[in-house]
N, C-alpha and C positions, 0 to 999 in steps of 0.2 A: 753202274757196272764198270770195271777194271778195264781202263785202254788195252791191255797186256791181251785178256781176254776176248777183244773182239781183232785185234792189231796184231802183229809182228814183225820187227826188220831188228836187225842186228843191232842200231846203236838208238832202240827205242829211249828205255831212259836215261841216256844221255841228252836225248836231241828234246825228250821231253821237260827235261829239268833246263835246258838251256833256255829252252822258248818262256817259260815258267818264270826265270831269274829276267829275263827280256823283256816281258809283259807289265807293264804298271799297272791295272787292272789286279792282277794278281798279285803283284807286291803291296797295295793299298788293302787287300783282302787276306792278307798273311794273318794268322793269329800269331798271339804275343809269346815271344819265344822260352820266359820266364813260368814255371807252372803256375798253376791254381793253388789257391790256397784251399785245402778240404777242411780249416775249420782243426781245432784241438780235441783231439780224444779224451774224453773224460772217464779215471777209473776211479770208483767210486772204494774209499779207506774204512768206511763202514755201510752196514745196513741204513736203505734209506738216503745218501748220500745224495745220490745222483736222479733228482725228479725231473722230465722232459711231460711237457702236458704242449695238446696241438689240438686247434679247433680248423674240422675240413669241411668242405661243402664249399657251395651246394649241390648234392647229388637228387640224382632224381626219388623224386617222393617212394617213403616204401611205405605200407600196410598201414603203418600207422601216422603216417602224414611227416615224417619227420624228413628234411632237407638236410641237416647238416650232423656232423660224427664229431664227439672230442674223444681224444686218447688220453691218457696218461699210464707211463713207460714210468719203473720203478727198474734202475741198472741190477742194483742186487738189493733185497733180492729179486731174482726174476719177476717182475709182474706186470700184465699190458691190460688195461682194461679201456675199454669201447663205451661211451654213453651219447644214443643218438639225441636230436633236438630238433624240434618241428624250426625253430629262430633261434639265432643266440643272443639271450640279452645278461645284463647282468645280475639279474636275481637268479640265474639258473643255476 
């Protein structure tokens, strides 16, 4: 919950940013002021182009005993398809 929220005096974030830049605790806890990097977008120049395949699990057992999901994500054209796996090995 927000100090602002439970708090109030006139020169709150002030006094709150000062104590903040004061505290080394909270300057060793600072995150890095440089962004993240999210990685390159990929636009796919033909059909088929762009294939993204991801093996997830372990999820709990469903009906048919299978633990874990793979995907494969086709960019264009559109297409996601699901095939679950009781184990993933390499003859699957």
């Amino acid at each position: 919950m927000k100090l602002e929220k439970r708090v109030y005096w006139e020169s709150l974030r002030k006094d709150v940013t000062e104590y903040v830049k004061a505290c080394q605790k909270c300057q060793e806890s600072q995150l890095p002021k440089t962004p993240l990097s999210t990685g390159t977008a990929m636009a796919p120049e033909y059909p088929w182009d762009v294939i993204s395949i991801d093996l997830m699990g372990p999820f709990p057992r469903d009906t048919n005993q299978n633990l874990y999901l793979s995907s494969l994500l086709i960019i264009f054209p559109s297409i996601l398809n699901y095939l679950p796996y009781e184990k993933p090995t390499q003859n699957q």
